[in-house]
Each structure stands twice: as structure tokens, then as C-alpha cells.
N, C-alpha and C positions, 0 to 999 in steps of 0.2 A: 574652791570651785564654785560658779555661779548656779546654781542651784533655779530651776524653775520657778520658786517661789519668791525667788529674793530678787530675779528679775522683774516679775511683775509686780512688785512694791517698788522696785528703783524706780519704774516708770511709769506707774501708779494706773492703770489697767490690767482687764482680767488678760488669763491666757487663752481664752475666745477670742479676745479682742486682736491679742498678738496674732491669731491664726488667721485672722480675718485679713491680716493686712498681708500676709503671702498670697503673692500673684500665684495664681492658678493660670496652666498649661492647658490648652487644646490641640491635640493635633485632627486638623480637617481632612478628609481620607474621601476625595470629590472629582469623579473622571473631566467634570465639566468646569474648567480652568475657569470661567465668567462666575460662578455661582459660587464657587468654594472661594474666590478673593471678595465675593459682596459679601457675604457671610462672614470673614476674617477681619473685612474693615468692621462692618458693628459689632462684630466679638472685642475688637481690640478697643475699641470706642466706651465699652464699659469695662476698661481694668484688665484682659484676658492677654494672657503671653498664647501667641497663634501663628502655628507649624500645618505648613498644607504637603498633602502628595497627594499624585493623580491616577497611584496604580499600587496594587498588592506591595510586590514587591518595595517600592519608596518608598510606601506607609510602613514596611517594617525595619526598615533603613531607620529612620526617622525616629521611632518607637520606641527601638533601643538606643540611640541615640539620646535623644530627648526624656525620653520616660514621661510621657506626660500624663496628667492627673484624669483629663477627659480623650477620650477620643468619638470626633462625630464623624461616620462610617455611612456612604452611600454605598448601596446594595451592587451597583454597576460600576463596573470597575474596567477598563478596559483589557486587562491583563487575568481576570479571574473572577468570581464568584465573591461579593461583598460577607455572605454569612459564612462561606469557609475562610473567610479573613476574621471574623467576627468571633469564630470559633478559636482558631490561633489566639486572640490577642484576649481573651478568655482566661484560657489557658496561665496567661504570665500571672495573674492577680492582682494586678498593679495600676489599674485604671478603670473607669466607669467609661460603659460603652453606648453609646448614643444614636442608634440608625432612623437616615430618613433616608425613606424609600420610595419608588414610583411604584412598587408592588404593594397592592391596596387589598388583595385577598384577603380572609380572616386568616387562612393558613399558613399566610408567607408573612404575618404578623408575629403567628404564632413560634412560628422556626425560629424568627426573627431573636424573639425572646429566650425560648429555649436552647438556642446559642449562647447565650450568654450578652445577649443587649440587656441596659438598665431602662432604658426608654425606646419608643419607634415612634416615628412619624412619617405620614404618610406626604408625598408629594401632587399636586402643588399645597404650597403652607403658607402660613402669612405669617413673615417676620417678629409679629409681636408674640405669638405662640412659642414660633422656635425660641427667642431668649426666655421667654418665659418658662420651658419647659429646662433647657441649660442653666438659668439660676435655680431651679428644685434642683436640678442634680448636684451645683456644686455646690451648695446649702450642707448638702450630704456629705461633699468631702473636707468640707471647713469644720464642720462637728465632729469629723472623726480625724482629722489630718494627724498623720505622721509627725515623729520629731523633726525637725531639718536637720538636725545632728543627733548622732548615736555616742553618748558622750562615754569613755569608760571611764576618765579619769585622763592617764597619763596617755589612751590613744584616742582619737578625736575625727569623727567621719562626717564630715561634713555633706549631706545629700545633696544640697540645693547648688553648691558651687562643683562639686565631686572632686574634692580635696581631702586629704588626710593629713592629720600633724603627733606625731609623735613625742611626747616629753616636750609639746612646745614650738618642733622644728617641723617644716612641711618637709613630707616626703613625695619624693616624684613618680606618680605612678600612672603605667599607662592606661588607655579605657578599659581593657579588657582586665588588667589585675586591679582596676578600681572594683568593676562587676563584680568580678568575683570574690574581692573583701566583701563585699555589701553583702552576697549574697549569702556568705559564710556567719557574718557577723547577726544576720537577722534570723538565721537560722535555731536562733537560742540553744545554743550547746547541741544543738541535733546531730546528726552523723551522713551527713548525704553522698550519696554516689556520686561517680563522677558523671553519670548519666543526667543526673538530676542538676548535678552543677552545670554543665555544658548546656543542660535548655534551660534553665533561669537567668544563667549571667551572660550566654550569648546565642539564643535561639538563630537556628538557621545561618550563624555566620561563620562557627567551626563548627565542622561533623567529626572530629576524631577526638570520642573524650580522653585518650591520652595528653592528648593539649592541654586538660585541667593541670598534670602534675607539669609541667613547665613554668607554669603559670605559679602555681602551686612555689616552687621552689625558687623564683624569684623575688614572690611576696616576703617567703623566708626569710631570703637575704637581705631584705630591707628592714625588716621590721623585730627577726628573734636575735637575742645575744648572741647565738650558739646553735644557726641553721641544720648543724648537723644533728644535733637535739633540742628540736621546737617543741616549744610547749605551748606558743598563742595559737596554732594553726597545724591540731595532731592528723595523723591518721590511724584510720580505724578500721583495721585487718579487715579485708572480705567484704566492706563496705563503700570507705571514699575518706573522706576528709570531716575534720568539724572545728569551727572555731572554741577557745576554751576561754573564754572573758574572765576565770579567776588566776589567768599565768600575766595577768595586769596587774595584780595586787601582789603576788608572792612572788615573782620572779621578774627579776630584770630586764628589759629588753633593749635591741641596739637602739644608742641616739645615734640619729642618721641625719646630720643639717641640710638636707638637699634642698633645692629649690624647688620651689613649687612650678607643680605641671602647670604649665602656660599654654596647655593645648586651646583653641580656641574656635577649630572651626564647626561653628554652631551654623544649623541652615536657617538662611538667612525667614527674619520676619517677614508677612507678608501683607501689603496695604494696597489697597483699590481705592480711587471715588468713588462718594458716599452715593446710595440709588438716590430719586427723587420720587422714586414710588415705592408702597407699601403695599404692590397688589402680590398676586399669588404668588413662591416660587414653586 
């Protein structure tokens, strides 16, 4: 197994450096279709993968969807309240939160934060500010960034592509039993409800955590020798479920040759002409 170390000797850079070169995510969360595509073209003009929506609800479309690393969140939204969206996507733990806002009070700054924003900016801004405040934040996720892959050995979860290979072979799995390995597998042996699983692996898009155990028992079928007694993905009376990362070393699990999920439909990137002013927005 390639080992973290033995990569960065093969190709002779630290693993900062490796981390440095994963494109970072933005999703833009901007009622004002002209601002949020000027803003997406200079995000994407320095390096940035950039996902816009114009309303609550396609911002959390998107969100689960995407997963992305930043989200920059205007307060006005046409559909809702920006800091009870703020508050939501909070909640996931899974992303730094970024609002600019045309609310300039100290109080609605302070909400602001107290939601759970990593930064605020008040509107009108001058472009060199906002990237300037967006490279400090994602400074912060390149120093701490996640594995791209969750390696056990003989199963292999790929984040960045959201593929899984087992003994070697991709297994085909859909978004919703992709979520919820992930969500299982980072859980480090913990025991979570299905309450707890149903708002991490799909907030807001099933409400009946029954749903978990369908899910639950398909993953089975993919993944343990002997569904009827799983040992990667137990349950745990009175509780929910927990992944067990040591039934990868001691016990066998199905080889499954399936083909890899070719699911694809990603929302599309989004590009404007560049401004020719650098006055306020």
C-alpha cells in the first residue's frame, strides 16, 4: 500500500505541498445573478472550482451535492433569511462559511458570526479585499485539509471523485449509499442514530430515518461476505448503526467487480466577462 510518506519521496515534495495543489470548492449563495457570476469569474481566475445558487433552497441542493470546502453566503436571499441558511450549513461541519452582507449594523455582524460565519463582509467591497479575505480562509483549509481518500487497506473511499473500490474492484454506489459510507466511515467506530445519519448524509432531502436501514442494507449487499451477518457496518441495539474498520483486517469481505458509478451530473461551472472596474460591489 502507498503509504503517505512514500508518496511524497516518490515525487519529491512535502504533503503541504501535495495539499496545496487540490483545487478548493466554492459554492456562491448570491440572489443577485450579475454579482455572484463577477465574483465566480475572479474566483475561478485564481485556481477556485465555483458552484453558484440564487436561493436557500439550490444553495442546499448544491451543498450536498458538491460538498464544497468554502461557502460565500449573501444575507438576502430571495426565498429566505441568509443567517438561518448560515445557521443550517453550520450545522453540517463541513465547510468554512463566508458572508457578505449589505447589513452593516454591529449587531447583524455579530449574528452573523454567531451563526456560525468564519468571516463577514460588509457590502459595497472592493474586490481586492474580498479575495484577499477568501485566500486567509482557504489558507486555513489547505493547513488542515482532509485525506482525499479514506484508505483501509483492502476498502478505499475515494472523496474527491466519491468512488469506492473494494479488494481493487469499484463498486457502484448510489449518492445517497455513497453519503452514507462516508458518513459512517468518519464516524470512527462511533454508534450513531439513524437520526444523526439522516441529517449528515442527507439533510433536508429524506425525512423518514427509516430510509437509513434501506440504505443500510444495500450497502451490505455490496460490500459484506455474509449480509445476513455484517461485520463492516453493525448495528447497535437502541442506537443506529456503526462502521467497524477492524472486519477489514479479520474478516473477509464480498469482492464485488462492478463498475464504477459514472454518475456525472455535476452543476454545471459558472464563468462571466471579466469587469473592467475595480470599484465598489
Amino acid at each position: 500500500m502507498l503509504t503517505q510518506d512514500t508518496l511524497c519521496a516518490l515525487i519529491g515534495i512535502t504533503w503541504q505541498e501535495i495539499i496545496s495543489l487540490i483545487p478548493i470548492s466554492i459554492e456562491i449563495v448570491e440572489g443577485n445573478p450579475n454579482l455572484a457570476s463577477l465574483l465566480g469569474w475572479h474566483l475561478q481566475q485564481i485556481g477556485y472550482s465555483v458552484f453558484q445558487a440564487i436561493s436557500c433552497q439550490q444553495a442546499k441542493l448544491v451543498f450536498q451535492k458538491q460538498q464544497p470546502s468554502l461557502v460565500i453566503l449573501s444575507t438576502d436571499l430571495p426565498d429566505g433569511d441568509g443567517i438561518e441558511l448560515c445557521r443550517w450549513l453550520h450545522k453540517q461541519r463541513s465547510s468554512l462559511i463566508f458572508i457578505v452582507s449589505s447589513r452593516t449594523k454591529e449587531s447583524d455582524i455579530v449574528e452573523g458570526l454567531k451563526a456560525g460565519a468564519d468571516d463577514y463582509l460588509t457590502k459595497p467591497f472592493g474586490m481586492q479585499e474580498f479575495l484577499a479575505r477568501v485566500e486567509a480562509l482557504t489558507r486555513r483549509l489547505r493547513s488542515s485539509a482532509p485525506p482525499a481518500c479514506l484508505d483501509y487497506g483492502v476498502l478505499k473511499i475515494d472523496l474527491v471523485q466519491r468512488q469506492v473500490r473494494l479488494k481493487g474492484s469499484a463498486i457502484d454506489l448510489t449518492p445517497q449509499e455513497f453519503s452514507l459510507l462516508y458518513v459512517l466511515a468518519q464516524s470512527e467506530g462511533l454508534a450513531l442514530s439513524r437520526a444523526e445519519l439522516l441529517q449528515r448524509a442527507w439533510p433536508d432531502e429524506i425525512n423518514n430515518p427509516r430510509t437509513v436501514d434501506t440504505h443500510v442494507l444495500s450497502l451490505r449487499k455490496k460490500l459484506e461476505a455474509d449480509p445476513q451477518q455484517p461485520n463492516l457496518i453493525q448495528t447497535v441495539r437502541n442506537i443506529g448503526y456503526r462502521f467497524n474498520p477492524e472486519a477489514l483486517v479479520r474478516s473477509p469481505l464480498r469482492p464485488n467487480p462492478q463498475s464504477q458509478n459514472t454518475n456525472s451530473d455535476r452543476p454545471p461551472q459558472f464563468t462571466a466577462p471579466p469587469s473592467r472596474s475595480f470599484a465598489k460591489y
